[in-house]
C-alpha positions as CSV (number, residue, x, y, z in Angstrom):
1,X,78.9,-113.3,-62.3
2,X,76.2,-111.0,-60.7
3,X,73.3,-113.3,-59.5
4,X,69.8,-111.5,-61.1
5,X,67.7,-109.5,-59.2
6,X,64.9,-111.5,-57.4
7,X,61.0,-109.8,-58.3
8,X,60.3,-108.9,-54.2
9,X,56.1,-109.9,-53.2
10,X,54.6,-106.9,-51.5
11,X,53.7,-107.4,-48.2
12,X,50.2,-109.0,-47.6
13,X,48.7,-105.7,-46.2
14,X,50.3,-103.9,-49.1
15,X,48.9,-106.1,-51.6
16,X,45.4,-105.5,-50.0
17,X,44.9,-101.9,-50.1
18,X,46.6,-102.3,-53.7
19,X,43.5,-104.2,-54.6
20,X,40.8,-102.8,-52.9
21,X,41.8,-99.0,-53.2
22,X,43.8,-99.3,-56.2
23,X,40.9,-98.8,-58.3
24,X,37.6,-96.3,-57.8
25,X,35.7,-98.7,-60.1
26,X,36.6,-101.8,-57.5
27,X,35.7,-99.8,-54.2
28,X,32.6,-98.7,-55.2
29,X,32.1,-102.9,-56.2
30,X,32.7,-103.8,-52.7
31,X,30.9,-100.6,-51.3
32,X,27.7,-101.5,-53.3
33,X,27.9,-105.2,-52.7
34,X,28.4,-104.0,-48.7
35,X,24.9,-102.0,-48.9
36,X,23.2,-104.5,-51.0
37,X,24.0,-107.3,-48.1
38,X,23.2,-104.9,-45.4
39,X,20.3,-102.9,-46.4
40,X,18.5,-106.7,-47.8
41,X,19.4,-108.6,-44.7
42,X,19.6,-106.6,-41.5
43,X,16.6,-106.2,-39.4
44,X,16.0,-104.5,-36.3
45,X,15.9,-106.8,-33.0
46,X,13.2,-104.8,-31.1
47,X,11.0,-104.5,-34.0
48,X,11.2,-106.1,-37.5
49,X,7.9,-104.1,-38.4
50,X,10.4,-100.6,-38.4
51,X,13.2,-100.5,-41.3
52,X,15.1,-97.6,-38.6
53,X,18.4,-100.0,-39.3
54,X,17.9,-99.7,-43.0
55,X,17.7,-96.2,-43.3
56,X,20.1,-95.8,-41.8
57,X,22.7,-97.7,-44.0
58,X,20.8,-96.4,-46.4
59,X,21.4,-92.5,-45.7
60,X,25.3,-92.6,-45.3
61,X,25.7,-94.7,-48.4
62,X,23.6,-92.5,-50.2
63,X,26.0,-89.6,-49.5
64,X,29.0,-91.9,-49.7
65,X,28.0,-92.9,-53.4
66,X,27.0,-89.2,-54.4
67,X,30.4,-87.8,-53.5
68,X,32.3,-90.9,-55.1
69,X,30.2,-91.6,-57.2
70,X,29.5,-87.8,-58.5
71,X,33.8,-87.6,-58.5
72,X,33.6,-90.8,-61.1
73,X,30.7,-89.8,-62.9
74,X,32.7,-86.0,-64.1
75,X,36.2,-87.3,-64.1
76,X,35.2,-89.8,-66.7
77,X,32.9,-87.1,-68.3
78,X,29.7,-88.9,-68.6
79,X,28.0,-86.2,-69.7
80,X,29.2,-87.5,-73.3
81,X,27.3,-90.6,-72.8
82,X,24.0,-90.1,-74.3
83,X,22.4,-92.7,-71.8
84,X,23.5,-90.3,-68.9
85,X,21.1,-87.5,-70.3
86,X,18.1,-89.6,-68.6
87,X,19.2,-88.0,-65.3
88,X,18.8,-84.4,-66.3
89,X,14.6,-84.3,-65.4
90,X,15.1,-86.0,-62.4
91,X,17.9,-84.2,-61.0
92,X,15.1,-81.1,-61.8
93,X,12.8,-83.5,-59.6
94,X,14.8,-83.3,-56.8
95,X,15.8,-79.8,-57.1
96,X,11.9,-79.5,-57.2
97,X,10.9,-81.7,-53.8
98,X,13.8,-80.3,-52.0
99,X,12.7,-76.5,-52.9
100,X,9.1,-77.8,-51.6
101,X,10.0,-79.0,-48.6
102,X,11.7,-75.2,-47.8
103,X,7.7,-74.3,-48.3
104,X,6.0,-77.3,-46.6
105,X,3.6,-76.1,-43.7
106,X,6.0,-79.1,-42.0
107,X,8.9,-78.8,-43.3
108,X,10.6,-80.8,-40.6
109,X,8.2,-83.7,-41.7
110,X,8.6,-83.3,-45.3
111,X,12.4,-83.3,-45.0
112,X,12.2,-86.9,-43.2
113,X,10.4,-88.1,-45.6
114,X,11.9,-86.9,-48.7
115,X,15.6,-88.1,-46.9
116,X,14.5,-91.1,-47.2
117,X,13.3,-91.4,-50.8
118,X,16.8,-90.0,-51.4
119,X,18.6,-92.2,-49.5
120,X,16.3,-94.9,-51.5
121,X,17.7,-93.6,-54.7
122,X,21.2,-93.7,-53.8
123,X,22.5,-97.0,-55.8
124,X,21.1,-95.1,-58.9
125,X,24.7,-93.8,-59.4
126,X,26.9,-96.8,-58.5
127,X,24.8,-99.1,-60.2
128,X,24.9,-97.1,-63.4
129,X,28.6,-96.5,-63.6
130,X,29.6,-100.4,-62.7
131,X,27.0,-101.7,-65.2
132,X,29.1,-100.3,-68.3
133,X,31.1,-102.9,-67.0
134,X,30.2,-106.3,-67.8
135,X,32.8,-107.3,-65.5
136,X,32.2,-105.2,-63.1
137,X,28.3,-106.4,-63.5
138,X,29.2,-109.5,-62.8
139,X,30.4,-109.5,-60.0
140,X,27.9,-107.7,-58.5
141,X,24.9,-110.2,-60.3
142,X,27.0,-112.9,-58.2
143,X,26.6,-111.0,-54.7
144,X,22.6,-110.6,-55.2
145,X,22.5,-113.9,-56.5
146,X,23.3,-115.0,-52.8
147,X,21.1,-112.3,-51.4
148,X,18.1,-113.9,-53.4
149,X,18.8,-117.4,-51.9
150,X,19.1,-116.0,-48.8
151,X,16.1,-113.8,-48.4
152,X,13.9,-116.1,-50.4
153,X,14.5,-119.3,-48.5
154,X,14.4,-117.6,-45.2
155,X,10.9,-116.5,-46.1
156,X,10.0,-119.6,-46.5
157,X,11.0,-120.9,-42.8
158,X,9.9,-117.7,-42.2
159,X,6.4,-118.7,-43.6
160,X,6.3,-122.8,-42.2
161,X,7.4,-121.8,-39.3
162,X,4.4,-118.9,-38.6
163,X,1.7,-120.7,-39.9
164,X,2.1,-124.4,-37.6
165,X,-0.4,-124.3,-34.9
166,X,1.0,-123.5,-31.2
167,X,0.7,-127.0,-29.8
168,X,3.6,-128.0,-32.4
169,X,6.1,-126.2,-29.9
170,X,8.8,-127.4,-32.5
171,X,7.3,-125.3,-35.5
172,X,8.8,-122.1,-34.0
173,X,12.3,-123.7,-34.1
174,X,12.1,-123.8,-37.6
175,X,12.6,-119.8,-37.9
176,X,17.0,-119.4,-36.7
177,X,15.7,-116.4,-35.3
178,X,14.2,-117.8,-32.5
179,X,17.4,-120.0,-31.5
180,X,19.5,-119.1,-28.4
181,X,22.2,-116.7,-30.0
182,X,23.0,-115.2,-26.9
183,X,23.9,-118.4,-24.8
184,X,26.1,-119.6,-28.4
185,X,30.4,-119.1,-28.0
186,X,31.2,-116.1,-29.5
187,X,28.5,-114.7,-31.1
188,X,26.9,-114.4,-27.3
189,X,29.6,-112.4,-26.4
190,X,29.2,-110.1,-29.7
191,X,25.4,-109.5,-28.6
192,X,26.2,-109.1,-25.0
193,X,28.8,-106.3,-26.1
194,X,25.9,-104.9,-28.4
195,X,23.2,-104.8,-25.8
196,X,21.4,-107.0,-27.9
197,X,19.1,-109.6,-26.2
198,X,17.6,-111.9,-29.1
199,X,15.1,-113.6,-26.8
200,X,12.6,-110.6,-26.9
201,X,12.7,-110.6,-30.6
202,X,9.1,-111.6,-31.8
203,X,8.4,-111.8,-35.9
204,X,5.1,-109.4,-36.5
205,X,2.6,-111.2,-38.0
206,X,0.8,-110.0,-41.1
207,X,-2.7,-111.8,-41.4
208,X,-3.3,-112.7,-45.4
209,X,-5.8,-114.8,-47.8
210,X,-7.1,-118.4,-46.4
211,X,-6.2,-117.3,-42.5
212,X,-2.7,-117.6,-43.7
213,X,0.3,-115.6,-41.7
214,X,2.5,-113.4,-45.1
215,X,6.0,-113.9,-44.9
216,X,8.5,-111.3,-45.0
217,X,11.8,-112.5,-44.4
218,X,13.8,-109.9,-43.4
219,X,12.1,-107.2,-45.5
220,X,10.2,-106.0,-42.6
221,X,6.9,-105.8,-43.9
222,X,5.5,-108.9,-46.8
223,X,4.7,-105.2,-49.2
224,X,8.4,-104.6,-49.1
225,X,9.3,-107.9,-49.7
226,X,7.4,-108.6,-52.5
227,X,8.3,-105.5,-54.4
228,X,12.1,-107.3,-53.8
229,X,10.6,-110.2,-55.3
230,X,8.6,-108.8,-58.5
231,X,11.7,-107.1,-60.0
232,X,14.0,-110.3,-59.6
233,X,11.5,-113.1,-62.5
234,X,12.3,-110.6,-65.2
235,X,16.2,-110.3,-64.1
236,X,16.5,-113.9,-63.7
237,X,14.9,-114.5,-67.4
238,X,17.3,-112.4,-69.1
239,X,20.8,-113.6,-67.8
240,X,18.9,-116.8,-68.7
241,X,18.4,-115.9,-72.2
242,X,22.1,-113.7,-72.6
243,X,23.4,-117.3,-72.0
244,X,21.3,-118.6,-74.9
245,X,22.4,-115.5,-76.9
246,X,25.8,-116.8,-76.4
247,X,25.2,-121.0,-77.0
248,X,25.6,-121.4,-73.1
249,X,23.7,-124.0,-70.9
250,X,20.8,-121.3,-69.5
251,X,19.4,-124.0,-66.9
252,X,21.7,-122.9,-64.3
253,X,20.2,-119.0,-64.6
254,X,16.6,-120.1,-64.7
255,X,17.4,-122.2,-61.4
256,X,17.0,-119.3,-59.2
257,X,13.6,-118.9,-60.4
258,X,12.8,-121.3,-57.7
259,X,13.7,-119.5,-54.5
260,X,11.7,-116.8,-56.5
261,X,8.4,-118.3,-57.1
262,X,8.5,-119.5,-53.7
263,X,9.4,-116.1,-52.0
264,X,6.0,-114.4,-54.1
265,X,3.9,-117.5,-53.2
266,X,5.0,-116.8,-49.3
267,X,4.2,-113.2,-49.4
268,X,0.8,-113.6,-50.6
269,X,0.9,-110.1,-52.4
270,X,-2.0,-108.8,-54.2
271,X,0.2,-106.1,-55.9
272,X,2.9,-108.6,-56.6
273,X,1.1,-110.6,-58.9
274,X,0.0,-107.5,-60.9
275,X,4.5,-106.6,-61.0
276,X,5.0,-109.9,-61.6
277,X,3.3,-110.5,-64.6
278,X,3.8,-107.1,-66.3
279,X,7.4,-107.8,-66.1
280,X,6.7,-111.0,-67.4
281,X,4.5,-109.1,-69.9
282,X,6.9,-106.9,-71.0
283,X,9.7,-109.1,-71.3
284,X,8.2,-110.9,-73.7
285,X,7.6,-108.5,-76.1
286,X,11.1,-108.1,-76.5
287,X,11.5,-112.2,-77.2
288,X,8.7,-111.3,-79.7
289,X,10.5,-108.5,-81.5
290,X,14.2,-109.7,-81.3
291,X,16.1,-110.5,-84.1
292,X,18.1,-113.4,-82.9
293,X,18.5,-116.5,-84.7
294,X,18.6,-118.3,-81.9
295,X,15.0,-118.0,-81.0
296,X,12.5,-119.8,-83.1
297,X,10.3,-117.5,-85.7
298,X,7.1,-119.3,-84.3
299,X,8.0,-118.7,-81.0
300,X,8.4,-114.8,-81.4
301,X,5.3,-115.0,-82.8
302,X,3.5,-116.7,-80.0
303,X,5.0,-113.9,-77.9
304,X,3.7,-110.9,-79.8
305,X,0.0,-112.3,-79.2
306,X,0.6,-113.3,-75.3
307,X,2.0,-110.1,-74.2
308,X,-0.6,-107.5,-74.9
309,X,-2.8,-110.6,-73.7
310,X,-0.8,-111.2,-70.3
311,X,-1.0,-107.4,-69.6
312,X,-4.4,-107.2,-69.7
313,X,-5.3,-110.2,-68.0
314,X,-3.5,-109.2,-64.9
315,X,-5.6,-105.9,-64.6
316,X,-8.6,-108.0,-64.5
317,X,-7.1,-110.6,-61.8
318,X,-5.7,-108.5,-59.8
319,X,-9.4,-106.8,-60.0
320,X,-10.9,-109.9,-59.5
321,X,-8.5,-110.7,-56.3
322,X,-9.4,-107.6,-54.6
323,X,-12.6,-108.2,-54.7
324,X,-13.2,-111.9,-53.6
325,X,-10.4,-111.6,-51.5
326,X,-9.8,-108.0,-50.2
327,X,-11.4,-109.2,-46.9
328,X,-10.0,-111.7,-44.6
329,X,-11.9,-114.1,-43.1
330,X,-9.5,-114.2,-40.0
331,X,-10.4,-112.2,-36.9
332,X,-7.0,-110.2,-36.3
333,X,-6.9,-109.4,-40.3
334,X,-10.9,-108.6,-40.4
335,X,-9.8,-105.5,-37.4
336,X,-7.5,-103.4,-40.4
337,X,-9.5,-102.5,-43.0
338,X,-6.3,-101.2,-44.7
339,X,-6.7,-103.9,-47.6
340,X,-10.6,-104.1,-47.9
341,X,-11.7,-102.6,-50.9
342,X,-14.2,-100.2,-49.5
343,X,-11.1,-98.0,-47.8
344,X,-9.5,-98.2,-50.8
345,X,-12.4,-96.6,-52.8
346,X,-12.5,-93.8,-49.8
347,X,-8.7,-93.3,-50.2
348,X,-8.9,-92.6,-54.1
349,X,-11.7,-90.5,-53.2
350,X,-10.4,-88.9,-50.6
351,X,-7.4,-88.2,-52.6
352,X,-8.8,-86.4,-55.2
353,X,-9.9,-84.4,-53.6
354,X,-6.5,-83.6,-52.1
355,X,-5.5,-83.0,-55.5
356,X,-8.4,-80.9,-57.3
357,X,-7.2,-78.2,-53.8
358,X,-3.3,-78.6,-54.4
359,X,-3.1,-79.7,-58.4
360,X,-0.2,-77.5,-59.4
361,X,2.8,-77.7,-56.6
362,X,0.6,-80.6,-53.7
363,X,0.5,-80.3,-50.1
364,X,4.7,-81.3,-50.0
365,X,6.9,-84.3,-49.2
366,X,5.4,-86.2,-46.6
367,X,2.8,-84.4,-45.9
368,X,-0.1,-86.8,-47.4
369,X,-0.9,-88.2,-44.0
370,X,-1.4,-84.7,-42.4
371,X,-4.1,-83.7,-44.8
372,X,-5.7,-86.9,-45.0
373,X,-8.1,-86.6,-42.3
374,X,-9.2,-83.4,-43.2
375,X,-11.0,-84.1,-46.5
376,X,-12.5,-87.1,-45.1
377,X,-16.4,-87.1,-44.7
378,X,-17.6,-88.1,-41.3
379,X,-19.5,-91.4,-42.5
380,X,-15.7,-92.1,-43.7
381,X,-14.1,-91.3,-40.6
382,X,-16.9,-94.1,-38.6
383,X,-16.7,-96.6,-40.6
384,X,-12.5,-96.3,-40.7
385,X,-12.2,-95.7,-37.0
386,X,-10.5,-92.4,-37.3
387,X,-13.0,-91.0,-34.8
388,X,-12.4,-93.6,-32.1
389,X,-8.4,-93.7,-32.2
390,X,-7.1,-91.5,-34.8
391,X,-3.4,-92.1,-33.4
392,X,-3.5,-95.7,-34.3
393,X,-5.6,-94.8,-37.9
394,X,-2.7,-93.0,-39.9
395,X,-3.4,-93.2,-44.0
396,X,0.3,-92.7,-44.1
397,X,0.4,-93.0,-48.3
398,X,-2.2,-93.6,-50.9
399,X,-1.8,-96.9,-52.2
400,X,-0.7,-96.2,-55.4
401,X,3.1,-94.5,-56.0
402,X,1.8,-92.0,-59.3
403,X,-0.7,-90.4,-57.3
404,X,0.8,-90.0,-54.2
405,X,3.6,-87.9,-56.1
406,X,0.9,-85.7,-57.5
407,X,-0.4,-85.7,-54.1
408,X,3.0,-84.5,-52.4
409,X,4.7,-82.5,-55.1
410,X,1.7,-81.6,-57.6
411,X,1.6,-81.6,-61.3
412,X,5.0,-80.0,-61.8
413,X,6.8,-82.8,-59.6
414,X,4.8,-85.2,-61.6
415,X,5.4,-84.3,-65.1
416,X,9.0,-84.1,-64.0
417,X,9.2,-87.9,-62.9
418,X,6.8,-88.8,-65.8
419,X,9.6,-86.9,-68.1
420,X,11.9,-88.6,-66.6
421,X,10.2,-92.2,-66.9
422,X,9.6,-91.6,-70.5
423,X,13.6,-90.7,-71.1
424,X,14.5,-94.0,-69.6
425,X,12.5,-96.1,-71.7
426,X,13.2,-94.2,-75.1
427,X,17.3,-94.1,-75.1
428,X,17.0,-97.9,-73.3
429,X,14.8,-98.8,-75.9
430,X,16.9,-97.3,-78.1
431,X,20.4,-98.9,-77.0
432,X,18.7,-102.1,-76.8
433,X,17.6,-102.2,-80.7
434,X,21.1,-100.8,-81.6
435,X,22.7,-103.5,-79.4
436,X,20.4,-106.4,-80.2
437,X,23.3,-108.4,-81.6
438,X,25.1,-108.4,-78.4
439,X,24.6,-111.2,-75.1
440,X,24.7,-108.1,-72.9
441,X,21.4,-106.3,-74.6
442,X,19.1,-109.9,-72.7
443,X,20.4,-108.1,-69.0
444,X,18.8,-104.7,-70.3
445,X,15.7,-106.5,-71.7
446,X,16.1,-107.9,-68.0
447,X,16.5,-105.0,-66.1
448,X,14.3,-103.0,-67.6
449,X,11.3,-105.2,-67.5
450,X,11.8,-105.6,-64.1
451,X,11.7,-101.6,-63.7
452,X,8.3,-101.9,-65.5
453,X,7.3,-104.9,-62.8
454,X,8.2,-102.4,-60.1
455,X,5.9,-99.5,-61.4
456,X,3.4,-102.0,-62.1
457,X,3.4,-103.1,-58.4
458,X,3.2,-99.7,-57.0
459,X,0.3,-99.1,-58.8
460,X,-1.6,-100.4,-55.8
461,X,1.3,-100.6,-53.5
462,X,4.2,-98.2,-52.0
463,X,7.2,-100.5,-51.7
464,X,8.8,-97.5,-53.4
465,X,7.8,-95.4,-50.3
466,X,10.0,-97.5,-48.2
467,X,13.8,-98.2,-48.0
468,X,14.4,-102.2,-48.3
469,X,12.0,-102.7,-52.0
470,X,12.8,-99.0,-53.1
471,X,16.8,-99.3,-52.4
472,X,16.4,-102.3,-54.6
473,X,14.3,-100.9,-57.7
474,X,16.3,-97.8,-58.1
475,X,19.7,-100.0,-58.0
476,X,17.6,-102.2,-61.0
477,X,17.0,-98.5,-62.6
478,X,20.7,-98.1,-62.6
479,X,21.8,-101.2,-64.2
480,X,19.4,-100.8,-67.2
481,X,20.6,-97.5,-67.6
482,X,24.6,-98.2,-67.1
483,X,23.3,-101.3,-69.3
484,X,22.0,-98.5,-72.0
485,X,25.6,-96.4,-71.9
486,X,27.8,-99.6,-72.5
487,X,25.6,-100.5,-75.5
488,X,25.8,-97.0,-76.8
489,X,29.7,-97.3,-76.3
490,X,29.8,-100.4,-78.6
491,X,28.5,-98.5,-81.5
492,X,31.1,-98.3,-83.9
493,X,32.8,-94.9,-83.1
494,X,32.2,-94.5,-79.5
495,X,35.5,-94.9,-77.2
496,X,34.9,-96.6,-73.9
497,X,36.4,-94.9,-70.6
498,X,39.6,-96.1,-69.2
499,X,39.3,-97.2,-65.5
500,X,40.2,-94.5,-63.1
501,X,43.4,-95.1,-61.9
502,X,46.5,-93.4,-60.3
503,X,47.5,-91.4,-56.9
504,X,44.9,-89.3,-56.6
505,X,42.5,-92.4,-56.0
506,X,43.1,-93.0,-52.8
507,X,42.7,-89.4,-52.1
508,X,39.6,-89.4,-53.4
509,X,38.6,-92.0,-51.7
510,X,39.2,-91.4,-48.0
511,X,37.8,-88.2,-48.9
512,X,34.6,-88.8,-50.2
513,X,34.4,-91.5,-46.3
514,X,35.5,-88.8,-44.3
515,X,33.4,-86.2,-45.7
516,X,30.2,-88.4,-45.8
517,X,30.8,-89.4,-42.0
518,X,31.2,-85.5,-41.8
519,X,28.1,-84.8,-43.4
520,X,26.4,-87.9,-41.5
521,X,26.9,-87.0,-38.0
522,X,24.1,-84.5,-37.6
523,X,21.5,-87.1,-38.4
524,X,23.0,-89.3,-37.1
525,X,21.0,-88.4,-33.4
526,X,17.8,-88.3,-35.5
527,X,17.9,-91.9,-36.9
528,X,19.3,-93.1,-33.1
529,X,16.2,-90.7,-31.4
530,X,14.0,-93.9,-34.0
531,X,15.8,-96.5,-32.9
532,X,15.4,-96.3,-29.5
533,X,11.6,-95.1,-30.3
534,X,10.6,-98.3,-32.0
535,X,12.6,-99.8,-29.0
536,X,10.1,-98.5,-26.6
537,X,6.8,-98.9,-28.8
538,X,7.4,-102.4,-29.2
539,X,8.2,-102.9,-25.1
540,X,5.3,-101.2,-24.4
541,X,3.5,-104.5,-26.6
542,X,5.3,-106.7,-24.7
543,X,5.5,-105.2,-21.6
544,X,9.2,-104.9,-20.9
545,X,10.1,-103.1,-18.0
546,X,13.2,-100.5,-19.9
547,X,10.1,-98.9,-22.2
548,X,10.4,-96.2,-20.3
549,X,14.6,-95.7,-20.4
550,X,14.3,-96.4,-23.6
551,X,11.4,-93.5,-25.0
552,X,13.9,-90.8,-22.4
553,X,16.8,-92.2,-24.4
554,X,14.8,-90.8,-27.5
555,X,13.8,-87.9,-26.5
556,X,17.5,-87.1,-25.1
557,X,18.8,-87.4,-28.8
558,X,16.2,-85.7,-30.3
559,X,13.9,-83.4,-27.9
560,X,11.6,-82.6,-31.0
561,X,11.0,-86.6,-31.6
562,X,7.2,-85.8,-31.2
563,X,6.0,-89.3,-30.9
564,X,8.1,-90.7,-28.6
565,X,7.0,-87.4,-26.4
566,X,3.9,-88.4,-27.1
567,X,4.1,-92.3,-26.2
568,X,5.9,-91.6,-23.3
569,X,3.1,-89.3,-21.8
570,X,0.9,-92.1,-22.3
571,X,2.5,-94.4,-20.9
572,X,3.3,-92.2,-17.3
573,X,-0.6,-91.6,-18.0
574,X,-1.0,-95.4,-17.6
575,X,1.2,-95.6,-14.2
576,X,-0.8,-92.7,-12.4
577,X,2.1,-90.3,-12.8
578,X,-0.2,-87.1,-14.6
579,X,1.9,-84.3,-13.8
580,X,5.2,-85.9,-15.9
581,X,2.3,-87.4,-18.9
582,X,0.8,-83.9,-19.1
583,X,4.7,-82.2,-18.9
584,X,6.0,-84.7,-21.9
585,X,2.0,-83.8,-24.0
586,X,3.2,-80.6,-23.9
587,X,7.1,-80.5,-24.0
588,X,7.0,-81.5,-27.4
589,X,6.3,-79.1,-31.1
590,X,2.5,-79.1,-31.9
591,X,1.8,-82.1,-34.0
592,X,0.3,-82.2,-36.9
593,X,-2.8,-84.5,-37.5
594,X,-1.7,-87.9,-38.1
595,X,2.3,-87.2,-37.9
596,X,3.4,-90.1,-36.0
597,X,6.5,-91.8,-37.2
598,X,8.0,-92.2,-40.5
599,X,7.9,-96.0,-39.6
C-alpha cells in the first residue's frame, strides 16, 4: 500500500519573502511602520537642532510610496471610492506650487523647500489605502503606539535631566544619550564603522516659561515635538471610545494618555495648548451628536454646551499666555525675541504687506524669508537686530501655516488647500454619520479631530513647515480619509477591494525600490552637501578641530551649497587666511537676502 504523500514546509527563507512580498498591502505595512520608526526617532549626532537625517528618509519614502503606492491606488481603482475624490484639489495644489517654483526669482530655493513639504506629505497615500483595512490599521496603531511611549518618555528624561543644576554631575546621566556608546561591545564597533563619535553630541537647549529648559525628545526642536504630541489626545480618545462602542474594557486605550500629557507638559508649547484643546473641542462634539446607546443622553448633552465653550476658551488663553508669558525672564531666552509678542505683531504686519504686493500667485515656495527683510521698516529692523547681524536674524516662516501659504503661493494656492480642507471634512463628515453604527467610525472621529488639533496648532506655529510633526499630521490626514473610504464601502451596495495578490507583485515591488533609489540618487549629494553642513556649523560652536574638512566635504557634493561657502569663508576669515575667505565669499551663486539653510 502506497504510503501518502507528506505536505513538504517551505524553506525558512522561502516562507519569508512569501510573507513579506506576497502581499502589496503587507509591504507597504512594514514600509510605513519602517518610516514611522525612523523619521520619529532618528536624530542627527552633530546637531539635533537640524532634522538633515529626517529628510532624508523622508524624501525616498515619499517616492517609494508614490510609485507603490500610486500602482495600488489605480490597480484597485480607487477612483470609484468617493472618499478618494478629496485628493483631486490638492493634487491641483501641487501641480500649482510645483509650476511656481519654475517662476520663482529662486527657483533653486523654492524647489528645496517645496521638496520637503512633499516629502512631508508622503504617508498621505499609504496611510489612506491600509486604513480601509481595519486590520491592516491595526497593526500599524500598534507600531505608533510604541513610538508614543518611546518619544514621550524620552522627553521626559530628556526634560529632568536639562533642567538639574550643573553641580548634580549625575543629572546629565539621566539622558541615555549622554552614556558611553562608543566604548560599549558591539554597538562601539557599529559607531566606529559609522564615523560616529557620540561624545560630541550635546542636546540644544530651548529656554521656555519659569527659566525652564523645553524638551524635545528626538523631535529636534520642542515646536516639532509638540505638533507630534497635539494630534495624538484626540487619537488616543477615540480607540478608547471604539472599545466602548464594542462593550470592551477602554482603560487600557486611555492609558497612553499618560506618556501624552507628560510629553505636552515637557514641551511647554504655547501653540500646543491651543491644538490640544481644539481637538479636544472638536472631539467632543461628536460625543455630543452621536447616536450610540452606549453613551448616556445627559452626557451628550453636557458635550454640546462644553465644546463651543472649550473652543473659545482656548483663543482667549492662549491670548492670555502670550501675553504674560511671551517674554522669558531667563537671560539666554530674553536674547531671541522670536516668541515675544511685539515681533510677532511686526511679523503679521510685515506680512501683509507681503501679501497686499503678491495677493494673486505670492512671492513662491520658500521664498518668504527672502522678501522679509525688505518690507521691514527700519525702527523694525533695530529693535529685531536685523541691522546688526542679519545672517543670524532669518524670519524663515510666519508663524502661522494659513498665511504663510498665501504668502508663498498667493490666493490661488490658498483657495486650492482651503478647497481641499473643506472636501475632507464634508465626505469624512459624511462617512462618519453614515457609519455611526460601526466601532470603526470612534478612529475617524479620532483622526479627524486630531487633523483639526494640527491646524489649530499651526495657527501660531509651523510644525507643518518641518519634516518630523508634518510627516506625522499628513499620515493622521490619511487615516481619517482611508477611515472615510472603508465606511463608505460598508454601505449596503458597495463591494470592498480584494487584496492585491499574484506574480506580478513582486515585480511591482522591486520596481517601484529600484526606481525610487533611481530617482533618489541625484539628491542624494544635496541632502549629504546638509549633512556635513550642519556638521561643520555645530563644530564651529564647539570648536572641533574637522569644521573645516567637514564645510570642504560640503561644498565638494554640492559646489552651489551657498552657506556652507559662506561659513567656511568666515571661518578662514577668523584664522587670518583672507585670500581663501574672500575666494569661498565669492565662489559661491549670489545669495539671496536671508537664504541660509533650510534648517
Amino acid at each position: 500500500m502506497r504510503k501518502a504523500r507528506q505536505p513538504v514546509q517551505a524553506p525558512i527563507r522561502v516562507r519569508f519573502f512569501s510573507v513579506v512580498f506576497g502581499s502589496l498591502e503587507r509591504f507597504l505595512e512594514i514600509s510605513l511602520i519602517a518610516a514611522m520608526l525612523l523619521i520619529s526617532v532618528v536624530v542627527h549626532y552633530w546637531t539635533p537642532s537640524s532634522i538633515t537625517a529626517k529628510d532624508y528618509y523622508a524624501a525616498w519614502f515619499g517616492l517609494f510610496f508614490l510609485l507603490s503606492g500610486g500602482f495600488l491606488f489605480f490597480r484597485q481603482k480607487e477612483w470609484r471610492n468617493r472618499s478618494a475624490w478629496i485628493f483631486i484639489p490638492l493634487l491641483l495644489y501641487v501641480l500649482y506650487a510645483v509650476i511656481r517654483v519654475f517662476f520663482s526669482p529662486y527657483p533653486v530655493r523654492s524647489w528645496e523647500s517645496l521638496r520637503l513639504t512633499l516629502g512631508s506629505m508622503a504617508p498621505l497615500i499609504p496611510a489612506y489605502l491600509l486604513a480601509q483595512n481595519p486590520r491592516s490599521l491595526r497593526k500599524l496603531l500598534f507600531a505608533f503606539t510604541f513610538i508614543v511611549w518611546l518619544v514621550c518618555l524620552y522627553g521626559v528624561l530628556q526634560f529632568i535631566s536639562q533642567n538639574i543644576p550643573d553641580s548634580m554631575a549625575w543629572g546629565r546621566r539621566i539622558d541615555p544619550i549622554t552614556w558611553s556608546w562608543n566604548k560599549a561591545p558591539l554597538i562601539g564597533d557599529i559607531l566606529k564603522f559609522l564615523e560616529t563619535d557620540m561624545s560630541y553630541f550635546q542636546w540644544e537647549k530651548f529656554p521656555g516659561m519659569l527659566g525652564l529648559n523645553r524638551s524635545y525628545s528626538t523631535f529636534g526642536n520642542p515646536t516639532y515635538f509638540a505638533g507630534f504630541l497635539v494630534l495624538l489626545v484626540p487619537i488616543i480618545l477615540g480607540i478608547g471610545f471604539s472599545r466602548i462602542h464594542s462593550g470592551k474594557s477602554s482603560w487600557k486605550a486611555f492609558l497612553h494618555l499618560i506618556p501624552v500629557m507628560m510629553g505636552l507638559a515637557v514641551t511647554l508649547s504655547k501653540g500646543a495648548i491651543l491644538g490640544a484643546f481644539g481637538g479636544v473641542a472638536q472631539f467632543l462634539m461628536f460625543l455630543g451628536i452621536s447616536p450610540s446607546s452606549r453613551i448616556h443622553p445627559t452626557v451628550r448633552k453636557i458635550c454640546r454646551v462644553v465644546s463651543p465653550l472649550m473652543l473659545i476658551a482656548t483663543w482667549i488663553l492662549l491670548g492670555g499666555i502670550f501675553l504674560l508669558a511671551g517674554e522669558s525672564t531667563d537671560e539666554a531666552a530674553s536674547q531671541s525675541k522670536l516668541q515675544s509678542v511685539e515681533v510677532r505683531s511686526m511679523t503679521y504686519s510685515t506680512t501683509a504687506a507681503m501679501i497686499r504686493d503678491h495677493l494673486l500667485f505670492g512671492v513662491g515656495p520658500g521664498n518668504f524669508a527672502v522678501f522679509f527683510p525688505d518690507y521691514m521698516k527700519w525702527s523694525e529692523t533695530e529693535s529685531y537686530g536685523w541691522s546688526e547681524s542679519p545672517e543670524d536674524k532669518v524670519m524663515e516662516h510666519a508663524h502661522n501655516e494659513f498665511i504663510e501659504v498665501l504668502v508663498d503661493l498667493g490666493f490661488v494656492g490658498f483657495m486650492l488647500l482651503i478647497t481641499f480642507w473643506g472636501a475632507f471634512v464634508l465626505l469624512a463628515w459624511k462617512a462618519w454619520q453614515d457609519g455611526s453604527s460601526l466601532p470603526e467610525s470612534w478612529w475617524l472621529a479620532g483622526f479627524l479631530s486630531a487633523v483639526f488639533a494640527g491646524l489649530c496648532e499651526n495657527m501660531t506655529s509651523v510644525s507643518l513647515r518641518w519634516t518630523p510633526s508634518a510627516w506625522n499630521f499628513w499620515l493622521a490626514a490619511g487615516f481619517a480619509a482611508g477611515l472615510a473610504g472603508y465606511l463608505y464601502k460598508k454601505q449596503p451596495g458597495q463591494t470592498e477591494t480584494p487584496a492585491v495578490q499574484g506574480r506580478y507583485v513582486k515585480t511591482a515591488l522591486f520596481s517601484a525600490l529600484a526606481l525610487t533609489t533611481l530617482l533618489f540618487i541625484p539628491a542624494s549629494s544635496r541632502f549629504m552637501s546638509d549633512w556635513y553642513y550642519v556638521g561643520g556649523r555645530q563644530g564651529q560652536k564647539q570648536g572641533r578641530p574637522e569644521t573645516e574638512s567637514l564645510l570642504v566635504r560640503s561644498i565638494e557634493l554640492d559646489p552651489y551649497a551657498v552657506a556652507s561657502h559662506y561659513l567656511l569663508g568666515g571661518l578662514l576669515y577668523e584664522n587670518g587666511r583672507y585670500g581663501d575667505a574672500i575666494e569661498h565669499f565669492e565662489k559661491g551663486p549670489p545669495a539671496p537676502r536671508g537664504c541660509g539653510c533650510s534648517h
